[in-house]
C-alpha positions in Angstrom: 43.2 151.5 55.7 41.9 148.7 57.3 39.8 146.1 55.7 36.2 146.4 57.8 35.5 143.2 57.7 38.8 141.9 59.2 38.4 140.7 63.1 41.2 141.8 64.9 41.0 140.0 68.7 42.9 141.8 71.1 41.1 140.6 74.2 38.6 143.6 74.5 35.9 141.5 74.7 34.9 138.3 73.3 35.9 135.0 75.0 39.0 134.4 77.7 41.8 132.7 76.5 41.5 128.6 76.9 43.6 127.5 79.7 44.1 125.4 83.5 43.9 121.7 83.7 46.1 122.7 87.1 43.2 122.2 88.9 43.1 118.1 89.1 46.5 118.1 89.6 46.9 120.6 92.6 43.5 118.4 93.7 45.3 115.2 93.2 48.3 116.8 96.0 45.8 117.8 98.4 44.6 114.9 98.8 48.1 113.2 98.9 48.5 115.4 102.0 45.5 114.9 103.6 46.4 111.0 103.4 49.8 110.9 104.9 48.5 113.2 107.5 46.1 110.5 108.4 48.6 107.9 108.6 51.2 110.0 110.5 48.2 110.8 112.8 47.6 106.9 113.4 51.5 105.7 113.7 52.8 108.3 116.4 50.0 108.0 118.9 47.2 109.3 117.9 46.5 110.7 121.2 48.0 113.7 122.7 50.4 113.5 125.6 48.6 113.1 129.2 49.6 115.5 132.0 50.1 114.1 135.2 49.1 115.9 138.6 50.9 116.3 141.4 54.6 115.3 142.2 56.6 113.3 140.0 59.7 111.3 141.7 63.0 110.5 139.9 65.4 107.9 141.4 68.7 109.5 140.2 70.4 106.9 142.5 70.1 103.6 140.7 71.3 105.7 137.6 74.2 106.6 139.2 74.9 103.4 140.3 74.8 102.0 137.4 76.8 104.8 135.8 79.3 103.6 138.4 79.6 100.2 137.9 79.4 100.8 134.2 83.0 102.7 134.7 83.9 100.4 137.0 83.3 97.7 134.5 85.5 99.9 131.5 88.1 100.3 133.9 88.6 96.4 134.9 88.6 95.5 130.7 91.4 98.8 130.1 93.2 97.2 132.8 92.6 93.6 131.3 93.5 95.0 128.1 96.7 97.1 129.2 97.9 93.7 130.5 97.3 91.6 127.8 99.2 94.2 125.6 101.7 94.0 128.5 102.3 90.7 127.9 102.6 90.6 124.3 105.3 93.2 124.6 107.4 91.2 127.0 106.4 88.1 124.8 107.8 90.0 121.8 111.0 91.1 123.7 112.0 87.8 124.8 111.8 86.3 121.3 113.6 89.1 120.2 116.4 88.4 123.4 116.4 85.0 122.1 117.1 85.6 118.6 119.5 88.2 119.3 121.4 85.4 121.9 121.3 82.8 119.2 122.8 85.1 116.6 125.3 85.9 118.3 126.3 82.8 119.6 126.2 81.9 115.7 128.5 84.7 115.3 130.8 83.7 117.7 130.8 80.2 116.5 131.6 81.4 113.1 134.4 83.9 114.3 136.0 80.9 116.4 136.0 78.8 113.8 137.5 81.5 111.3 140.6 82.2 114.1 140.8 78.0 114.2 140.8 78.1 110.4 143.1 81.3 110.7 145.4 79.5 113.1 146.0 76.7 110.9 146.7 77.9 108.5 149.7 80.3 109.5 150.8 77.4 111.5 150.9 75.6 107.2 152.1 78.9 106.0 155.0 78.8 109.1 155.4 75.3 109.2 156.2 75.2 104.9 158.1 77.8 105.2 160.5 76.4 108.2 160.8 73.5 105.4 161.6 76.1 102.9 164.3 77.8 105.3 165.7 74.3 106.0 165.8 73.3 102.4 167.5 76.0 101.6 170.0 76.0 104.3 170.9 72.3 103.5 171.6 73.3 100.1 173.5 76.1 100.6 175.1 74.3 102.9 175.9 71.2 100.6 177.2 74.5 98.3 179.2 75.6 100.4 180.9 72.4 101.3 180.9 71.5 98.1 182.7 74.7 96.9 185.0 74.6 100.1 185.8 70.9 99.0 186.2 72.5 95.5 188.9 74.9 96.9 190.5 72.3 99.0 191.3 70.4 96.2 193.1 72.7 93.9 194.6 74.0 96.4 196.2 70.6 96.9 
């Protein structure tokens, strides 16, 4: 059994268990609130919007004008700008025309001078050769009237 004298609590009477302290804190928000609504308040008018009675005009003409000219305007610097790359594109193809003419002039400077240098040299390689030819002729030649001589002679 149970001891009598034991005090068993289980919240059937007696005090409530200790607890909050929320309270300052959900205070301390409110108030937050309340301050930045005052503020807001002040900063974006603090009045509400006035009606106005009666007709209200709207000049949708001087808005389109100005639309107008506005395009007007864009179109004049697209065309400004469409020359300008115009005339970088032509710039860019006439250096490239030039260098293209200058490299091939090069080129046909250099295959000139490699049919001159060509030239010459066959007219050596014929030229030595003819000298070969006749050197060779001479002696044989000189041989041959050398052996005819031969022949001659003890034939004598």
């Amino acid at each position: 059994m149970a001891d009598p004298n034991t005090n068993i609590n289980n919240n059937t009477g007696g005090e409530p268990p200790k607890g909050g302290g929320n309270t300052g804190i959900a205070l301390l928000v409110g108030g937050l609130v309340v301050i930045v609504a005052i503020i807001a308040w002040y900063i974006w008018g603090g009045q509400p919007a006035e009606t106005v009675d009666g007709d209200t005009e709207v000049n949708v003409e001087a808005t389109a004008e100005s639309a107008a000219e506005s395009v007007e305007d864009g179109a004049e610097d697209a065309a400004a700008a469409a020359d300008n790359a115009a005339d970088s594109v032509e710039e860019g193809a006439e250096d490239a025309a030039a260098a293209v003419e200058e490299g091939t002039e090069d080129a046909a400077a250099a295959v000139e001078e490699g049919a001159e240098d060509a030239a010459d040299a066959t007219g050596n390689a014929v030229e030595e050769a003819g000298d070969e030819i006749e050197e060779a002729t001479d002696g044989a030649s000189a041989d041959a009237d050398a052996d005819a001589n031969a022949e001659v002679e003890t034939t004598q």
